[in-house]
C-alpha positions as CSV (number, residue, x, y, z in Angstrom):
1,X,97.7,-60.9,-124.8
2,X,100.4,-62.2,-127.0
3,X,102.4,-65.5,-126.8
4,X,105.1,-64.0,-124.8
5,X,103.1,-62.3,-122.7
6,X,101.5,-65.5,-121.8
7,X,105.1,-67.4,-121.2
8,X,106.3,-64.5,-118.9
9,X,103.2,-64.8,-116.8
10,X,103.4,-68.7,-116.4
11,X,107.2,-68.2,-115.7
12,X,107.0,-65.7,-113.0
13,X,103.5,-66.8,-111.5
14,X,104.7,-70.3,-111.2
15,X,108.5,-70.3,-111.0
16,X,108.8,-72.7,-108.3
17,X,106.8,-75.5,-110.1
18,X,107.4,-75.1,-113.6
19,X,110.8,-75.1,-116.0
20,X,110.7,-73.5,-118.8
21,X,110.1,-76.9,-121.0
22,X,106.7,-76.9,-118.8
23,X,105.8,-73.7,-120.0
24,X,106.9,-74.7,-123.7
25,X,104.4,-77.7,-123.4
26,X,101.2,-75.8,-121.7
27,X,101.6,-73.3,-124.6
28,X,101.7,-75.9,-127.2
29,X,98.6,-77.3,-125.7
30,X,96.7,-74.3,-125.4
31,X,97.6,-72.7,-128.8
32,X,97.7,-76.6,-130.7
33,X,101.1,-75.4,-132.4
34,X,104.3,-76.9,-132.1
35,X,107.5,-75.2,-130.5
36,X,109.0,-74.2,-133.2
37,X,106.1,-71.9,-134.1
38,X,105.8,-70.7,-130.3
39,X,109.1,-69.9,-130.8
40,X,108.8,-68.0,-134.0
41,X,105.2,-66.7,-133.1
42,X,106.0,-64.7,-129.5
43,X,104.4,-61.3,-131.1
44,X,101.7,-63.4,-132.2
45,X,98.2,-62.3,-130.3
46,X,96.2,-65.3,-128.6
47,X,92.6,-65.3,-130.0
48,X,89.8,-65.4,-127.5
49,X,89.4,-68.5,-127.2
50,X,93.1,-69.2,-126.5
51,X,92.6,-66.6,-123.6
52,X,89.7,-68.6,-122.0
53,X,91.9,-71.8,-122.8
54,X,95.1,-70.3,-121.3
55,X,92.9,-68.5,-118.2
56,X,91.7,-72.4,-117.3
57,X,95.1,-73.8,-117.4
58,X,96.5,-70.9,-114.8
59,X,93.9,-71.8,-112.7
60,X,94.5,-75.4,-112.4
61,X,98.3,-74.4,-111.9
62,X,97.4,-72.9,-109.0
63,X,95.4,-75.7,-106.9
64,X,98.6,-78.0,-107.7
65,X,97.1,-80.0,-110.5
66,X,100.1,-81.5,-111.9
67,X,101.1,-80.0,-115.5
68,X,101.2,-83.7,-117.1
69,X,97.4,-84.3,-116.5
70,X,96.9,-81.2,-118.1
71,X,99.1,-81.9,-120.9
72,X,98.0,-85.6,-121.2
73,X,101.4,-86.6,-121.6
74,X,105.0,-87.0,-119.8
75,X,108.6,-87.2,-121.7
76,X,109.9,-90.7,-120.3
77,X,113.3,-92.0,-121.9
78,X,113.1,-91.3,-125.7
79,X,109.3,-91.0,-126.0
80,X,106.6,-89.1,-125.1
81,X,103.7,-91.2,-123.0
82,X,100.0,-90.4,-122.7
83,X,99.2,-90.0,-118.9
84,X,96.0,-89.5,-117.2
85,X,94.7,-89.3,-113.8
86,X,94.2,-92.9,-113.6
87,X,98.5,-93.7,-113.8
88,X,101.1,-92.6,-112.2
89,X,102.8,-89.7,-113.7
90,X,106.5,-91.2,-115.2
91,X,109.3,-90.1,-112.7
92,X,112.8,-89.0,-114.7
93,X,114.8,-91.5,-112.3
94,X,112.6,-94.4,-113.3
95,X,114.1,-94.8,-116.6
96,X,117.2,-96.4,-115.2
97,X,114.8,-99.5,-114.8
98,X,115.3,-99.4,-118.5
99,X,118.1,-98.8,-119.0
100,X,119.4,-101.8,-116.5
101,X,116.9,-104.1,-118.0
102,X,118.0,-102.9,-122.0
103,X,122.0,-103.8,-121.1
104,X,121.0,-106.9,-119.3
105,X,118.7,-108.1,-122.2
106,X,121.6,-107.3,-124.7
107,X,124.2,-108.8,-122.9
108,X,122.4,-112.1,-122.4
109,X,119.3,-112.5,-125.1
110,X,120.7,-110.5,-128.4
111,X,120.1,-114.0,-130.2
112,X,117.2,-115.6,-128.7
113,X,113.7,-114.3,-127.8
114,X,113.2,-113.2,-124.2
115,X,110.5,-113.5,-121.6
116,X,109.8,-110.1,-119.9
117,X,107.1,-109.4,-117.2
118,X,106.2,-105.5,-116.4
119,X,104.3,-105.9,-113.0
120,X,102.7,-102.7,-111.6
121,X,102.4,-101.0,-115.6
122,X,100.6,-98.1,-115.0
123,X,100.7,-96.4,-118.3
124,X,103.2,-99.0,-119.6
125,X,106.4,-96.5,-119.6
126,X,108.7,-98.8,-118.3
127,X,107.7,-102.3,-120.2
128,X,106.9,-100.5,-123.3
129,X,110.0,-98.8,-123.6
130,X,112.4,-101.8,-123.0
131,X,109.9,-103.6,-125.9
132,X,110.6,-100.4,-128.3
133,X,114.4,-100.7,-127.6
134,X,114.9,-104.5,-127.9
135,X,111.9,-105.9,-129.6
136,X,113.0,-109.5,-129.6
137,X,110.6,-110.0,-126.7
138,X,107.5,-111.7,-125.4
139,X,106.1,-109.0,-123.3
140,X,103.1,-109.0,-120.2
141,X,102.8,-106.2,-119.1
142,X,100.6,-106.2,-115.2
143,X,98.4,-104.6,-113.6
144,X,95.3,-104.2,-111.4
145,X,93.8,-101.4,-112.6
146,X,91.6,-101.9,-116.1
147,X,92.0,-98.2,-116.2
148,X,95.7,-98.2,-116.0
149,X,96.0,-101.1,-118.9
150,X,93.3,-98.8,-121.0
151,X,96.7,-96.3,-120.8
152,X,99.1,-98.5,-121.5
153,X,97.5,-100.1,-124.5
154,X,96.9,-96.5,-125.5
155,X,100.7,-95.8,-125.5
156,X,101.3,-99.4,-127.3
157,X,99.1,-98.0,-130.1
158,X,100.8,-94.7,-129.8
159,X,104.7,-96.3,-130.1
160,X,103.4,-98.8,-132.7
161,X,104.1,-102.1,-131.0
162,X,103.2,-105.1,-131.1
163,X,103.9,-108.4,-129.5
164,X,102.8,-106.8,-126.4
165,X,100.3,-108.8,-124.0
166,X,98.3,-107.0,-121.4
167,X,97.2,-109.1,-118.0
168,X,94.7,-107.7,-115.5
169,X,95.5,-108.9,-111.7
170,X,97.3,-108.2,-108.0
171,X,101.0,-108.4,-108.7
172,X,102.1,-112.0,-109.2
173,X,98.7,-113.2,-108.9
174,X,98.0,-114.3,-112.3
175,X,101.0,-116.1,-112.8
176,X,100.8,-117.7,-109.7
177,X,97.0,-118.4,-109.6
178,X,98.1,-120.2,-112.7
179,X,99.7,-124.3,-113.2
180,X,101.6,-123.1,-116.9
181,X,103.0,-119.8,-117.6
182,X,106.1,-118.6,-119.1
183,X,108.7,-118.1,-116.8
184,X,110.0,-114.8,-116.8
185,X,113.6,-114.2,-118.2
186,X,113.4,-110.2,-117.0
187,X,110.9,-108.4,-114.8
188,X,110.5,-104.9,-113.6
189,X,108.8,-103.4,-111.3
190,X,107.7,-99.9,-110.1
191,X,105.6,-100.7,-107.5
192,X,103.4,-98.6,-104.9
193,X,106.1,-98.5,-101.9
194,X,104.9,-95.3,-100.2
195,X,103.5,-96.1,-96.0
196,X,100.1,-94.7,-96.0
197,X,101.0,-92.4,-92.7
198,X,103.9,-90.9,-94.7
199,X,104.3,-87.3,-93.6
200,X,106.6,-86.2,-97.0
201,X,104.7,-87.0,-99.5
202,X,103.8,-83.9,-101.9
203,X,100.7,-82.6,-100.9
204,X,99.0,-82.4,-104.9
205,X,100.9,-86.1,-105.5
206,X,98.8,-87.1,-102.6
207,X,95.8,-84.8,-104.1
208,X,95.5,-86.0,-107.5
209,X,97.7,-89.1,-108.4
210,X,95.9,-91.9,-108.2
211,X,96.5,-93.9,-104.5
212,X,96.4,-97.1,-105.9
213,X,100.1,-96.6,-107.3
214,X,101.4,-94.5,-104.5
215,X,100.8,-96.5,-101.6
216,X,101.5,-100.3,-99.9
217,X,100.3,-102.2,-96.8
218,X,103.1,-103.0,-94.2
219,X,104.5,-99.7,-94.2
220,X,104.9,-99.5,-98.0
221,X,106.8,-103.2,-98.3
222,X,104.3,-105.0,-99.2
223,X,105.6,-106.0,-102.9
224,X,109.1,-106.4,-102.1
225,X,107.7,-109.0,-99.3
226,X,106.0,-111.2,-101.7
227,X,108.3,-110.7,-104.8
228,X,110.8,-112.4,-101.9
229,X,108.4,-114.8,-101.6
230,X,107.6,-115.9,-105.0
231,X,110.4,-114.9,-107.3
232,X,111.8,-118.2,-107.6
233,X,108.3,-119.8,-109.0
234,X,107.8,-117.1,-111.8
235,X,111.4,-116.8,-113.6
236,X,113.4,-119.1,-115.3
237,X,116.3,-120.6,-113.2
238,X,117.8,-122.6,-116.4
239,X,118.7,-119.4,-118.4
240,X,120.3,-116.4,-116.9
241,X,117.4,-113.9,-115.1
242,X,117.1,-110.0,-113.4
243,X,114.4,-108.6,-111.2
244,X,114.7,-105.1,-110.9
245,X,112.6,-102.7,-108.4
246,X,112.2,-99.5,-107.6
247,X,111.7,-98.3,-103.9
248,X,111.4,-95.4,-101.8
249,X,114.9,-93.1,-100.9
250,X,114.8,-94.5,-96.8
251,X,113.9,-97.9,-97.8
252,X,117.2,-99.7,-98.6
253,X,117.6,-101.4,-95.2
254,X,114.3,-102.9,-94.9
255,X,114.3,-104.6,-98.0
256,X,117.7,-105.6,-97.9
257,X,116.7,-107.4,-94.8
258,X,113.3,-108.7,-96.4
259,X,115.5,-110.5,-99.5
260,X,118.5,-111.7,-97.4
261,X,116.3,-113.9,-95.8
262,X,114.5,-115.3,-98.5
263,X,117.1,-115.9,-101.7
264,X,118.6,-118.9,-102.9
265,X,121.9,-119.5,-102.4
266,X,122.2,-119.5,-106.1
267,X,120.9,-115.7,-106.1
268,X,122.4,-112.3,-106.6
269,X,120.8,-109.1,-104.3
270,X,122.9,-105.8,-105.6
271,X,121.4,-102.4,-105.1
272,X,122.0,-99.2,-107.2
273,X,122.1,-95.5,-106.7
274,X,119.7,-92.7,-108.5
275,X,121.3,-89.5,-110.0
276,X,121.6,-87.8,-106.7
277,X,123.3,-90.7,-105.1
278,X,119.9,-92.3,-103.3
279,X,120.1,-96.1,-103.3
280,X,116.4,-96.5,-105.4
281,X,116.8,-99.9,-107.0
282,X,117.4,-103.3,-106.2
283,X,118.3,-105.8,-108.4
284,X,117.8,-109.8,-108.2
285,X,119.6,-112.0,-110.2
286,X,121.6,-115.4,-110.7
């Protein structure tokens, strides 16, 4: 078999699953070469053990075993992250948490350090992007999964970071739980939001990414309920402040209810559409 051999058979067998940058990334994983020398190697013939390699790879293609846990790793705004089955694989429309939380923090902190909270981190795509792009933060980044923070403070390493701080806990626990904390200038958060009974969800998203990220009591609105709750004990009120959070496509009129009951009079609720015109953020601000 020869390298374009194998990239026909991975683009016909599996057309409705992968693009053709899928296919470019199995192949550099199974052959360890990069894609400039897939590229300039398609008459190239796989050795053996690139057959047994590639032969493995088809077959976890076809019980829906999504392509970045075989990879180990999933594009997410300018970087690659390393992704396992213990985080959530890094969604394409997430990265507008970024980009909202990099022109907030250079419209307000370009000349003073920031505060910035990343509750729900999973493999730290979100937090440790904003960090990369404006490092003149202190950064937590949250979660209740050791295995989850293990990925993130893989991915620190990985993006050479620093000043990045790593807190184990339920949501706004920890600062909470606590009587002196920071208070938090920016926060994001991606949180589970998905109802347990949910008929849509993708049958190998439901299979193999792990259910501790996917889904939340109270019909998936738990976190949005206590962020309501809370968010006026963990930021700081003297110096301007945005919450941002991600929810579910049908979602927008529940927790539009859920934080027009609890803000002060002294905060902001907006909401913002995806790429496809799907309200799938709110932000909270003063």
């Amino acid at each position: 078999m020869k390298i374009n051999q194998a990239f026909l058979l991975l683009t016909t067998t599996f057309a409705d699953i992968l693009a053709k940058s899928d296919v470019y990334e199995l192949l550099e994983v199974i052959l360890k070469r990069s894609y400039a020398e897939i590229v300039l190697g398609m008459d190239d013939v796989l050795t053996p053990e690139e057959i047994q390699t590639f032969n493995q790879v088809v077959s976890q293609l076809k019980t829906g075993y999504p392509v970045a846990y075989i990879t180990r790793r999933k594009f997410f705004y300018k970087d690659y992250f390393y992704v396992n089955q213990n985080v959530l694989i890094p969604r394409e429309e997430t990265s507008l948490i970024v980009e909202i939380g990099l022109d907030f923090l250079k419209t307000n902190y370009l000349n003073h350090q920031a505060i910035y909270y990343d509750f729900c981190t999973g493999s730290g795509n979100v937090g440790l992007s904003i960090q990369k792009y404006f490092p003149n933060l202190i950064s937590y980044l949250t979660d209740n999964s050791f295995e989850a923070l293990e990925v993130a403070q893989s991915n620190q390493i990985g993006l050479n970071l620093t000043d990045v701080n790593f807190i184990h806990g339920d949501f706004l626990s920890p600062l909470l739980n606590q009587k002196k904390f920071l208070k938090a200038n920016l926060i994001t958060v991606n949180p589970p939001y998905i109802d347990s009974n949910d008929p849509w969800i993708a049958e190998n998203v439901k299979k193999y990414e792990p259910h501790n990220a996917l889904f939340a009591p109270n019909q998936g609105l738990f976190f949005y309920q206590v962020m309501a709750e809370h968010y006026y004990e963990i930021v700081d009120k003297t110096q301007k402040f945005l919450i941002i959070m991600e929810f579910g496509a049908n979602q927008k009129a529940e927790i539009e209810a859920i934080f027009t009951k609890k803000v002060q009079n002294d905060t902001k609720i907006n909401f913002i559409q995806d790429a496809n015109n799907h309200y799938r953020f709110i932000t909270i601000s003063n």
